[in-house]
C-alpha positions as CSV (number, residue, x, y, z in Angstrom):
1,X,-14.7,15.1,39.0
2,X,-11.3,13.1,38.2
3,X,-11.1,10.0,40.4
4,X,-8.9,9.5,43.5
5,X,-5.6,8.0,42.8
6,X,-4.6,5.2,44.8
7,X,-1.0,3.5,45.5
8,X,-1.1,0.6,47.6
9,X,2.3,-0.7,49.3
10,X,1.5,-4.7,50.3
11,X,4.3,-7.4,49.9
12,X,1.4,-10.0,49.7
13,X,0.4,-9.9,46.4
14,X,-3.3,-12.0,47.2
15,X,-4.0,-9.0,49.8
16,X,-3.1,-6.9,47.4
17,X,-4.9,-7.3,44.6
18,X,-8.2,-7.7,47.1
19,X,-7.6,-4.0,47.9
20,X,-7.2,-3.2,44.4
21,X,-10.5,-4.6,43.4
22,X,-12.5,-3.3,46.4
23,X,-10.9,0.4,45.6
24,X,-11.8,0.0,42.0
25,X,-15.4,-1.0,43.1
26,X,-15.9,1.7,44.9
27,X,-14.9,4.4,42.1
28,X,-10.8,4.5,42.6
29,X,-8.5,4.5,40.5
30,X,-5.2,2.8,41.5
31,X,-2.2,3.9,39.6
32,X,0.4,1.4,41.3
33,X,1.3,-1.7,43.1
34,X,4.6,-1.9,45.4
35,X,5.6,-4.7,47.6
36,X,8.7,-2.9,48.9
37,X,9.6,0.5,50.3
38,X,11.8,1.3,47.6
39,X,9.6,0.3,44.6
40,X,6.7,2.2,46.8
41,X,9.3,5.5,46.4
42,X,9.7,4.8,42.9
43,X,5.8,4.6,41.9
44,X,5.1,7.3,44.0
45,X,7.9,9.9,42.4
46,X,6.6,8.8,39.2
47,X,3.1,8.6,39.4
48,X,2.3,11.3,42.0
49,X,-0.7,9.4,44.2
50,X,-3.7,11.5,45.6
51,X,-3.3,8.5,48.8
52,X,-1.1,6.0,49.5
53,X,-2.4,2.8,51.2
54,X,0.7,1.4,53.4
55,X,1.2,-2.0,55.0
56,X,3.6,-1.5,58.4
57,X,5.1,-4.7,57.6
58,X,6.7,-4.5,54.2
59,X,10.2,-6.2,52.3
60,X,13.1,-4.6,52.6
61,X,15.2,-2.5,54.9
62,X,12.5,0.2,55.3
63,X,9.1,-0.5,57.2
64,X,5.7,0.9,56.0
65,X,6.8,3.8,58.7
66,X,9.5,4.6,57.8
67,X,8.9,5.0,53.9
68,X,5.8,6.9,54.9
69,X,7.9,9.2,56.6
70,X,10.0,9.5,53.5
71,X,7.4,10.0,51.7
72,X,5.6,12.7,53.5
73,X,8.7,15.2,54.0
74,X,9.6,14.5,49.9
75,X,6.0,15.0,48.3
76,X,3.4,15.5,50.9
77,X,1.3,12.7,49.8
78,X,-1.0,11.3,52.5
79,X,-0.6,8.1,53.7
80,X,-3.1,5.4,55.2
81,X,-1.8,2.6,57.3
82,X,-3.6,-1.1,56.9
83,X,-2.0,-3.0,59.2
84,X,-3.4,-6.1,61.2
85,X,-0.4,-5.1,64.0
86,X,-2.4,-2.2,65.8
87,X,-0.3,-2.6,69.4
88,X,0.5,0.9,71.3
89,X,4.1,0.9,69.7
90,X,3.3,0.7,66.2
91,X,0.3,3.5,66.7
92,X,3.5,5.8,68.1
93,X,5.6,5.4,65.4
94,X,3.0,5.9,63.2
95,X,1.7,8.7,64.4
96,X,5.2,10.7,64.2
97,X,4.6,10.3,60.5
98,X,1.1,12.3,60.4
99,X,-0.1,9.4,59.1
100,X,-3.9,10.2,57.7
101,X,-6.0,7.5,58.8
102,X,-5.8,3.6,60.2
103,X,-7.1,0.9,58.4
104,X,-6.7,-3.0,60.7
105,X,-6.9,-6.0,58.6
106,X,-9.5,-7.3,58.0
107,X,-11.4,-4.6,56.5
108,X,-14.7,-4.5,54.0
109,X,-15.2,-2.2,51.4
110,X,-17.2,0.7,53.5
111,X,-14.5,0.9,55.8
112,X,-11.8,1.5,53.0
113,X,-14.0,4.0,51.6
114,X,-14.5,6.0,54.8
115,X,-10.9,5.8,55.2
116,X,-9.9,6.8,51.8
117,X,-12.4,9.8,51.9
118,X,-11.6,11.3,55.1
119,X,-8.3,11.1,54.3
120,X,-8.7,13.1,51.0
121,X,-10.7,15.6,52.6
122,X,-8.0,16.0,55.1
123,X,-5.3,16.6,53.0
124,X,-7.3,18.9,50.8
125,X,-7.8,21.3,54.4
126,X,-4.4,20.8,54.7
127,X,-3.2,21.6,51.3
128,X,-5.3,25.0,51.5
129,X,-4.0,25.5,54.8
130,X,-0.3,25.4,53.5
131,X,-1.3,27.3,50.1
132,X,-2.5,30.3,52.7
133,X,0.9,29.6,55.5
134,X,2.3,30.3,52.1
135,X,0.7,33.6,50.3
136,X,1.0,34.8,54.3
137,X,4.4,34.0,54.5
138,X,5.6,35.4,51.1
139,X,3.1,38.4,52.2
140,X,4.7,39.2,55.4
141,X,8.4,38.6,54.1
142,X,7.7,41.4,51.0
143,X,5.8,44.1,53.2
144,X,7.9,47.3,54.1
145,X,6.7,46.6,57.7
146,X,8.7,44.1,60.6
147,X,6.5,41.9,61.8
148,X,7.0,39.3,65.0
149,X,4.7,37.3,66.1
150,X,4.4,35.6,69.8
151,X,2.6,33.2,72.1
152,X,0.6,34.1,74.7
153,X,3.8,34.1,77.1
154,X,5.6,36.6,75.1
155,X,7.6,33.9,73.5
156,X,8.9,34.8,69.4
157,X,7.2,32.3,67.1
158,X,7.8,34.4,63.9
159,X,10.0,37.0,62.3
160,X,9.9,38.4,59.2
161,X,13.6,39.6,57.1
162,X,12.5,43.2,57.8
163,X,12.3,42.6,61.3
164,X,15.4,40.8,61.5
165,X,17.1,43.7,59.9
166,X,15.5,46.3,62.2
167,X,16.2,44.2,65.1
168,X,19.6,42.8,64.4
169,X,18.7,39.3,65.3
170,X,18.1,36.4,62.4
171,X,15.4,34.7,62.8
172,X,16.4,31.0,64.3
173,X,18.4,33.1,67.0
174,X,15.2,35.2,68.0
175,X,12.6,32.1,67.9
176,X,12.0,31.2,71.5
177,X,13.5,34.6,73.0
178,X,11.1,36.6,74.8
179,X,10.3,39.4,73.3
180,X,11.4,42.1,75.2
181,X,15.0,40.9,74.4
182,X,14.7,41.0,71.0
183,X,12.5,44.1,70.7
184,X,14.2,46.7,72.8
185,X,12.4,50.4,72.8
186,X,13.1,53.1,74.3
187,X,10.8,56.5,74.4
188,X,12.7,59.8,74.0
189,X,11.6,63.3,73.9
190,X,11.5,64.4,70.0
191,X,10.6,68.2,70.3
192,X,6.8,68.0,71.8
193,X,5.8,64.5,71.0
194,X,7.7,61.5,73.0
195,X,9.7,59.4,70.2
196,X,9.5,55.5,70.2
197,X,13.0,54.1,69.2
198,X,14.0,50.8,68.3
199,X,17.6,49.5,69.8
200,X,18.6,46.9,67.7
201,X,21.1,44.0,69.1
202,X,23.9,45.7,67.0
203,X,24.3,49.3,68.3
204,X,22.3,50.6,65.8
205,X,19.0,53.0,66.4
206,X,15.9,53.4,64.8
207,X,12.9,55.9,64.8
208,X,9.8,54.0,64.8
209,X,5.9,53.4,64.7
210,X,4.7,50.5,66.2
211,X,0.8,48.2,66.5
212,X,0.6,45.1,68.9
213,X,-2.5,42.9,68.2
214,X,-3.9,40.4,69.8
215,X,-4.4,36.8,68.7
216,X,-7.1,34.2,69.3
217,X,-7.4,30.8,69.6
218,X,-11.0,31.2,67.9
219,X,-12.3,30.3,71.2
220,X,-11.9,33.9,72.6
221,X,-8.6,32.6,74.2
222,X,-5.5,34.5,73.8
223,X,-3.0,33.0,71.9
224,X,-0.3,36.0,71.3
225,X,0.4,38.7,69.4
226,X,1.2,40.2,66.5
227,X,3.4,43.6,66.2
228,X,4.0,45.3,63.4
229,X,6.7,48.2,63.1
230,X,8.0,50.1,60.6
231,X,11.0,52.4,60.3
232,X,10.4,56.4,60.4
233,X,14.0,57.5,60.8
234,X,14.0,59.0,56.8
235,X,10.5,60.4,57.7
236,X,11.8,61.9,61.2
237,X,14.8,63.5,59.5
238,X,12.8,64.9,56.7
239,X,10.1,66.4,59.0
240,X,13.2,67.7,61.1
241,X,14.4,69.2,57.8
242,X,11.0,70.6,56.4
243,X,10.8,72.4,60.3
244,X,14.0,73.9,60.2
245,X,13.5,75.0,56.7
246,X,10.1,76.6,57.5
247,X,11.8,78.0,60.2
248,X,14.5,79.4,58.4
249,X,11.6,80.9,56.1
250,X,9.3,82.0,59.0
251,X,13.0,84.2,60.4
252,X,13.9,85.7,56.8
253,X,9.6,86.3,56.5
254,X,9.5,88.2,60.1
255,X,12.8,90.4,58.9
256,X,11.3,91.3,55.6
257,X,8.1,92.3,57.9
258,X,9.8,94.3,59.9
259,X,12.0,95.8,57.6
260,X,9.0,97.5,56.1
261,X,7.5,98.5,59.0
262,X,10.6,100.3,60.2
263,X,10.7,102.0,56.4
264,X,7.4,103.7,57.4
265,X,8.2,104.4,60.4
266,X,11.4,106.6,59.6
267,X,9.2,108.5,57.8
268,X,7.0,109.2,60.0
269,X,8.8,109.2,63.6
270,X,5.4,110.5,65.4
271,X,4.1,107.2,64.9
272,X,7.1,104.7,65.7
273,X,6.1,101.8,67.2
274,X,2.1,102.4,66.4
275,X,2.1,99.6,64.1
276,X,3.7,97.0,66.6
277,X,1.4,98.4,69.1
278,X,-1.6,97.4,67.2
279,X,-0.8,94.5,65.6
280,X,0.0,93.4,69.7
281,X,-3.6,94.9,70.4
282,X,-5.1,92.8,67.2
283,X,-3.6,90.1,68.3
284,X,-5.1,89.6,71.9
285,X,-8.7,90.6,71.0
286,X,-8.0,87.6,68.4
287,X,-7.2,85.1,71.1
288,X,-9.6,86.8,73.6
289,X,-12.0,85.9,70.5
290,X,-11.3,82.3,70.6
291,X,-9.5,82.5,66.9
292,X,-7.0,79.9,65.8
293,X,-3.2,80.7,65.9
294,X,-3.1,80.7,62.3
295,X,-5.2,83.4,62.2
296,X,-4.0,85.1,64.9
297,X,-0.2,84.9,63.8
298,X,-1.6,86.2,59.9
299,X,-3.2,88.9,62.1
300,X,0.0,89.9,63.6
301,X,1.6,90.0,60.4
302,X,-1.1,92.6,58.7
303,X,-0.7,94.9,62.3
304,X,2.8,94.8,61.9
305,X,2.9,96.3,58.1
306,X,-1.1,97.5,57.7
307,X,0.2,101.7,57.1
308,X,3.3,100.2,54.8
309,X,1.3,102.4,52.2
310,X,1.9,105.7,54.0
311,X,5.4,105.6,52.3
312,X,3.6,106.6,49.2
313,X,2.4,109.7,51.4
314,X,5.3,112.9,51.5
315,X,6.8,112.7,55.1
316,X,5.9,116.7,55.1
317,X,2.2,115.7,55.2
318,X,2.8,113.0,57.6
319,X,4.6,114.9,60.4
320,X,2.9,118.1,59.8
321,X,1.0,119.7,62.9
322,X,-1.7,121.2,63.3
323,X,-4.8,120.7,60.9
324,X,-4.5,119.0,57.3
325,X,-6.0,120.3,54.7
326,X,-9.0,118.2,52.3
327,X,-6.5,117.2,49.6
328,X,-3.6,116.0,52.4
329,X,-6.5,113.9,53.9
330,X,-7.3,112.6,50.2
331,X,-3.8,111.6,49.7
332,X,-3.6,109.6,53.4
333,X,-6.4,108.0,52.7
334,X,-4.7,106.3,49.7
335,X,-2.7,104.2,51.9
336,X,-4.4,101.5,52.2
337,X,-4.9,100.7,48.4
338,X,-1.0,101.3,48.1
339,X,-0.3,99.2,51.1
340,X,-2.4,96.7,49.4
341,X,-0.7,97.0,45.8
342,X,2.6,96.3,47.6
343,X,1.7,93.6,49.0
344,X,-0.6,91.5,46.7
345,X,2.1,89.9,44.9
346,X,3.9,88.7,48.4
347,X,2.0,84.9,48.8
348,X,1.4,85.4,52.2
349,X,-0.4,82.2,53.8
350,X,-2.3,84.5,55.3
351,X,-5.1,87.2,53.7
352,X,-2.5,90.2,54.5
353,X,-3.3,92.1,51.7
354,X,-6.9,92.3,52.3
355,X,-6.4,92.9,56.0
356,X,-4.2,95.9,55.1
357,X,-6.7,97.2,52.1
358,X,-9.9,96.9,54.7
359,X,-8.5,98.4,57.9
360,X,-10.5,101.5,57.4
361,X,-13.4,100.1,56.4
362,X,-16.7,100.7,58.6
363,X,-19.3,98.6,59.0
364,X,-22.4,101.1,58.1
365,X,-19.9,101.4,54.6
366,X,-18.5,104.8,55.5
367,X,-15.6,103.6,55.5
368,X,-12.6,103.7,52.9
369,X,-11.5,102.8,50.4
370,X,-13.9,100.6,49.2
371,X,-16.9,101.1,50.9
372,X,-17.3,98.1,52.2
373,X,-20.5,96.8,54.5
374,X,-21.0,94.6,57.1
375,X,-19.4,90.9,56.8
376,X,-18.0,91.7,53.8
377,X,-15.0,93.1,56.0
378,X,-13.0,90.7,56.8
379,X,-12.7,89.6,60.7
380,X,-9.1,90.3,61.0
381,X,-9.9,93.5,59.3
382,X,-12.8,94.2,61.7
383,X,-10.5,93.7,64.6
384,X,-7.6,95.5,63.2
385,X,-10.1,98.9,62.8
386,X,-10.6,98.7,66.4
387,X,-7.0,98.3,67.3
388,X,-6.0,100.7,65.1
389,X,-8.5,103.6,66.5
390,X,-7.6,102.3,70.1
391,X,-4.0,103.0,69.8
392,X,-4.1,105.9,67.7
393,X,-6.5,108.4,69.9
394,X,-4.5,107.1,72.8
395,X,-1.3,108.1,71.5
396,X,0.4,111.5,70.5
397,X,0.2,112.8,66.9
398,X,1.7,116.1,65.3
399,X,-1.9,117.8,64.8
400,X,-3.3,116.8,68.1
401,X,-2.2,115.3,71.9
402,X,-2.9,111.9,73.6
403,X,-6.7,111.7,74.2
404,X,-6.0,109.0,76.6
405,X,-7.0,105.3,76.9
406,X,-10.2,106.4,78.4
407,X,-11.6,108.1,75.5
408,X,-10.4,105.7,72.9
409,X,-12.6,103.2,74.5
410,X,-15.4,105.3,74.8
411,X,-14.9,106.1,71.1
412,X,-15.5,102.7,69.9
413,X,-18.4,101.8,72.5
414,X,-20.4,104.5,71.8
415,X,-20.0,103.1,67.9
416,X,-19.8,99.6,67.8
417,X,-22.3,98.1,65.4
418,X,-22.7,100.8,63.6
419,X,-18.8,101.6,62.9
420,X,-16.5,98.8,64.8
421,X,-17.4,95.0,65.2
422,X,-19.1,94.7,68.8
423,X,-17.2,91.5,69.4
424,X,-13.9,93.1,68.6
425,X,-15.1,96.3,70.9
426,X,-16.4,93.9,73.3
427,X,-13.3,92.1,73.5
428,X,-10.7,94.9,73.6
429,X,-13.0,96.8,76.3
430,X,-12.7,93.1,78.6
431,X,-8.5,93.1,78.0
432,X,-8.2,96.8,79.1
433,X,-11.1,96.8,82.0
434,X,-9.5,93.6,83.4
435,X,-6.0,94.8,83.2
436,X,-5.0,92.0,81.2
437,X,-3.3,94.3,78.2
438,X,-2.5,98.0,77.8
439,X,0.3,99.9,75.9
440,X,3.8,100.2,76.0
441,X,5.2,103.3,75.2
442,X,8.3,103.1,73.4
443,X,11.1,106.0,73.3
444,X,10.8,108.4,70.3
445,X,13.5,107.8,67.6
């Protein structure tokens, strides 16, 4: 461990070469001897002392005080007074200097030592202390944040450049201000979600996130706070952008939907509207279900287009009354592949495809095209079958009339879990009994 370096400022050269020896006894190493204040400023530039052992009463126009003062705001070097004038005024001017320790002539050797190390120890706390006030300070200055810091009475103590930008204050101005004059908010409606803005002292306005913490005095005393802000305005506008762009998307997505579903139905003017009808049907057995709004808005989607692939049937077949024949049956019942090789490439969010290629599945795997059993059917397809059969035994058709409501829901009662989901059935059964849904007929085109 490198020894502690001494300067000692004494104009009585006897005295001072007693301290010497008794700080050399004791393990010290003393790097200088000055008698005056400014040969103690010149040793003490040079040599850079760990402590500095100052007489009040020194030659020249500078007291011990007053170079120690000197001395402290140039270098930082702490400074012990040995004095033999201890009265209350000397003590008050000494302690403007944050002098590190008092030494009253006469003194032994265990007393200088005590004095010396204390004071060392000291100034090493202190040293950390500042190395830390430092990294902090550079820390918060760097940080993408605004940071002020307060008292416990709401009085600024500390303001980072960000915040001064943000705020419009600089920092001297706002130390002292309370902050609520400095850090003016307001709360404005953005959309749904209430919007915290900033209103800085120059006109300006900012979109913001803010955090308040609490400080302690380590004794579970409050001692202020701390609030940290940052500035969302680029993140506002580019949420605001990315909405209106999906919304632009969602509009030119819903006119390409129902584009198709009106090329289907020109083709097929018996069944106009059928499609909207039981996508609206899907849709509130969905809710009444408990889905999400996702899935409930993908379900709507796949009700809106799920017979697109009747346009690969002819329209004769289609609108032709009476019975059908086998092979006219075969070809309907391609629709739902087609319908599903149209729309595979589209990258729905949503499993449309599959909705619209399972809608005729059955449960028991009677179903077409694929056969499928069970939960391999997709829910949205499962509650699309029931919508579907619903609507259509309800409605008119070239080879038959309206069976009525009444029937339809008979139909799929008497077959749920063996045919239709019960849950879907269940569901659709609750909307219609409670009068909380039922059809809208819309004029023939």
């Amino acid at each position: 461990m490198d020894k502690i370096r001494l300067l000692i400022v004494e104009d009585e050269s006897l005295v001072a070469r007693d301290i010497e020896n008794m700080a050399v006894s004791q393990g010290y190493e003393v790097c200088g001897i000055a008698s005056s204040g400014d040969q103690c400023l010149e040793i003490a530039t040079r040599c850079q002392p760990d402590i500095i052992l100052m007489d009040v009463i020194i030659k020249g126009s500078l007291d011990g005080i007053s170079v120690a003062e000197k001395i402290w705001r140039s270098y930082r070097i702490p400074v012990i007074f040995v004095t033999a004038y201890a009265d209350e005024q000397t003590l008050k001017r000494a302690k403007i200097t944050e002098a590190f320790g008092y030494i009253i002539k006469p003194f032994d050797e265990r007393e200088l030592k005590v004095a010396i190390e204390m004071a060392y120890f000291k100034s090493l706390l202190e040293a950390r202390l500042r190395e830390r006030e430092e990294w902090l300070s550079a820390l918060l200055k760097s940080i993408g944040d605004g940071v002020i810091a307060t008292d416990k009475n709401g009085i600024i103590t500390f303001m980072n450049p960000l915040a001064e930008r943000l705020t419009g204050w600089a920092h001297d101005d706002a130390l002292s201000q309370p902050l609520r004059d400095v850090f003016r908010t307001i709360v404005s409606q953005d959309g749904d979600e209430p919007e915290i803005v900033l209103w800085a002292k120059n006109g300006k306005k900012y979109a913001i996130e803010e955090t308040a913490m609490p400080m302690s005095d380590g004794r579970h005393n409050s001692s202020g706070h701390v609030l940290v802000f940052r500035d969302i305005s680029a993140r506002k506008s580019a949420e605001k952008e990315l909405k209106e762009s999906w919304e632009r998307l969602h509009q030119a997505l819903e006119g390409t939907i129902q584009a198709m579903a009106l090329t289907i139905e020109i083709r097929d003017p018996y069944t106009a509207g059928h499609q909207r009808r039981v996508s609206k049907l899907s849709c509130a057995i969905a809710q009444e279900l408990g889905m999400s709004e996702f899935q409930v808005e993908g379900l709507r989607v796949a009700g809106d287009i799920h017979d697109i692939g009747k346009i690969y049937v002819p329209a004769e077949i289609l609108s032709k009354p009476g019975h059908i024949t086998a092979i006219e049956y075969g070809i309907i019942k391609t629709h739902p592949q087609v319908g599903y090789d149209i729309l595979k490439t589209i990258k729905f969010p949503w499993p449309v495809a599959q909705i619209v290629l399972q809608h005729h599945e059955r449960l028991d795997g009677s179903g077409y095209p694929l056969g499928l059993v069970g939960d391999l059917i997709l829910k949205e397809a499962r509650i699309l079958t029931v919508a579907d059969i619903v609507e259509a035994m309800s409605s008119h058709r070239p080879y038959r009339p309206a069976q009525g409501i009444d029937k339809a829901l008979a139909e799929v009662v008497e077959n749920k879990g063996r045919f239709y989901d019960t849950e879907a059935v269940d569901a659709c059964v609750r909307l219609f009994g409670e009068n909380r849904f039922h059809f809208i007929a819309e004029p023939q085109s």
